[in-house]
N, C-alpha and C positions, 0 to 999 in steps of 0.2 A: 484316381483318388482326388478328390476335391477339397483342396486345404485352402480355401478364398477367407480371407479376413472377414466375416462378417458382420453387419449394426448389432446383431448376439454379441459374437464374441466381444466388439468393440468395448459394450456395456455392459458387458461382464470382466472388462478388464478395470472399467471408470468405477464399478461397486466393490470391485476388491482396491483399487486405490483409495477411493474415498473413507473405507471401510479401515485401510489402515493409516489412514490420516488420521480421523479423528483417535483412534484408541493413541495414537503416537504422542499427536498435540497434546490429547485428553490427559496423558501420562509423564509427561515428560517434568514439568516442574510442580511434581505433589506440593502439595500447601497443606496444613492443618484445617485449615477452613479454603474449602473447593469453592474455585472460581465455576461459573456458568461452565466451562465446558468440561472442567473435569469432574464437577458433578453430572453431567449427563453421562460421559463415561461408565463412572461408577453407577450411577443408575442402571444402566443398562448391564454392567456384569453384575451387580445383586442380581437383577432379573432373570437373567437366564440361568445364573447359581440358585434359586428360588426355585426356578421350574426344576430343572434338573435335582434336586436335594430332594424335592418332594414326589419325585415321579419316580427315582431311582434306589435315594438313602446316601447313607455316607459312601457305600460302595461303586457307585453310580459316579462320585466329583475326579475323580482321575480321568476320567471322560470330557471333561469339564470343555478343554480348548475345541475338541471336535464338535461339540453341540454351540460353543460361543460361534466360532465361526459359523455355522450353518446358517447361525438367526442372524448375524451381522450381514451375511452374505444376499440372506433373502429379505431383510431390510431394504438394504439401500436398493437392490434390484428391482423390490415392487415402488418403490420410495421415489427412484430416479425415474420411475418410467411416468411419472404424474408429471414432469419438465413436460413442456412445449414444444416437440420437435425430436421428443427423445424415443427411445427405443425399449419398450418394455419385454426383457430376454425370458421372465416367467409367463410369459404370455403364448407362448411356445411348446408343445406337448413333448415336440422328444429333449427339453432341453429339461422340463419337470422332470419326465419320466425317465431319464436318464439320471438326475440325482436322486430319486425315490428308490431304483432300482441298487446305484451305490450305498444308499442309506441300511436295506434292508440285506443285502449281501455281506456288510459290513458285522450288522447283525447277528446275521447267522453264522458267520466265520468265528465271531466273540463268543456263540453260546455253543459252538461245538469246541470250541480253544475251549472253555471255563468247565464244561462240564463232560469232555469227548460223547461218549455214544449214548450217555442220561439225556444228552438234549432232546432228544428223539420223543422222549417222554412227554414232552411239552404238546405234542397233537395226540395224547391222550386224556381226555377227558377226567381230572379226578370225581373216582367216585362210582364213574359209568360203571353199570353191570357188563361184564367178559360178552355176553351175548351179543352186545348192539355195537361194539365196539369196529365190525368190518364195515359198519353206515358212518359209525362218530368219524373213526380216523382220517379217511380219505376226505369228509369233510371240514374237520380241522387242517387240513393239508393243505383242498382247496383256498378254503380262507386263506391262509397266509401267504399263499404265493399273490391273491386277489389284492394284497397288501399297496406294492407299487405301482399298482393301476387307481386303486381309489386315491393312493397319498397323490401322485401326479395329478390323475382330474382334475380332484377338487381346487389344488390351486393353480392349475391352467385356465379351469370354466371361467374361476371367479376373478380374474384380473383382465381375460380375453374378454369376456361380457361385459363388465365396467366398463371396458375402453370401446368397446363397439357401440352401447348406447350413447355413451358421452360424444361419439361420433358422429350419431344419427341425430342429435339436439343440438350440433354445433350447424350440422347443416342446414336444421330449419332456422337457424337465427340467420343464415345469409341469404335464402332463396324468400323469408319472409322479410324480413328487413330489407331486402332490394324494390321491393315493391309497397311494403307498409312496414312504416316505423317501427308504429305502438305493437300490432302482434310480434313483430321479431323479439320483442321484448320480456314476452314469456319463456319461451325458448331458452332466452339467455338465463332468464334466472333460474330454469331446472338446471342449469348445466352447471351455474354456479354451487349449484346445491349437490347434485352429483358430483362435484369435485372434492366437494368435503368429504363426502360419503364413500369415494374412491380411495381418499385417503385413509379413513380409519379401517378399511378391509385390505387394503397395501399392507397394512400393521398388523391388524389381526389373521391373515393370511400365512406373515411367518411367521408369526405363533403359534397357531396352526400344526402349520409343519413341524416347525421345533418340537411342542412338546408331546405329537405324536409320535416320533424319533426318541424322544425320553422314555413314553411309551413302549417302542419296542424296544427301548434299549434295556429297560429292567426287564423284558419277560427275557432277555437271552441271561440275565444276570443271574436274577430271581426264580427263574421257568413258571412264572405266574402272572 
């Protein structure tokens, strides 16, 4: 069994530090009127109390720490991997696909605890006529299990690709630039532009996640 330290874990250890630094810093001396960091703090937990309120309900905020973390967590992870030299751990399928799968077992565990064997109901179609229902079921079934393959994907594809173009335009700024100045010059400045660009889907990526985890977090609540 291979338990080697890896540039994953490494950076999965520096986003849960980082992660509880700021909320610590961010918290530690409240003021009536919020300095820069403990307004971005608060920022940040309106925000995820926002998605979560309105994805879920009032019944949904007891939930609140395990959806805060998720998105702090995939924050700083897509956040830190835009450093120079650093290691982007969502970048990784069985590291997604390993929390998609925790997300949605979790899930399922709360909407069999909340509702025991009604939950079942939820890969019933309301409404469906009794006749179609041996087509509906097994394909509401399939669906949901297809759940931790699409949540994992989409935010592996979309951080893996960023960094591999931004790759492929670092390298012609140096095989073009070794030889001529002026064209290496282009190059650089899509890279510079894709860096921005990498940044706001780093953000919008654990958004993403988050508030489809809100998502199924209310259908285990709500069965809807």
């Amino acid at each position: 069994l291979d338990l080697s330290f890896t540039n994953s874990s490494l950076w999965m250890a520096i986003a849960v530090a980082c992660a509880y630094y700021l909320v610590m810093a961010g918290t530690r001396h409240k003021a009536l009127v919020p300095g820069r960091l403990q307004s971005a703090v608060e920022m940040l937990y309106e925000f995820t109390a926002g998605m979560l309120r309105d994805a879920t309900g009032k019944e949904g905020m007891r939930y609140f720490p395990w959806i805060f973390t998720l998105f702090m967590f995939l924050l700083f992870g897509n956040s830190l991997g835009m450093i120079p030299g650093s290691y982007t751990f969502t970048s990784q399928i069985i590291v997604t696909f390993t929390m998609a799968a925790v997300v949605i077992i979790m899930v399922t565990g709360l909407g069999f605890y909340l509702h025991g064997a009604k939950f079942l109901g939820f890969f019933v179609p309301h409404g469906a006529p009794g006749w179609i229902l041996p087509l509906m079921v097994p394909i509401e079934i399939i669906s949901y299990l297809v759940r931790p393959i699409s949540l994992s994907v989409r935010l592996f594809c979309n951080m893996m690709a960023g960094h591999t173009m931004m790759k492929v335009f670092a390298g012609f700024i140096v095989s073009l630039g070794s030889y001529y100045l002026v064209p290496g010059i282009f190059p650089m400045a899509i890279t510079v532009l894709l860096t921005g660009f990498e940044i706001v889907v780093a953000i919008l990526q654990a958004y993403i996640f988050t508030v489809l985890t809100c998502l199924y977090l209310n259908d285990a609540i709500h069965m809807h």
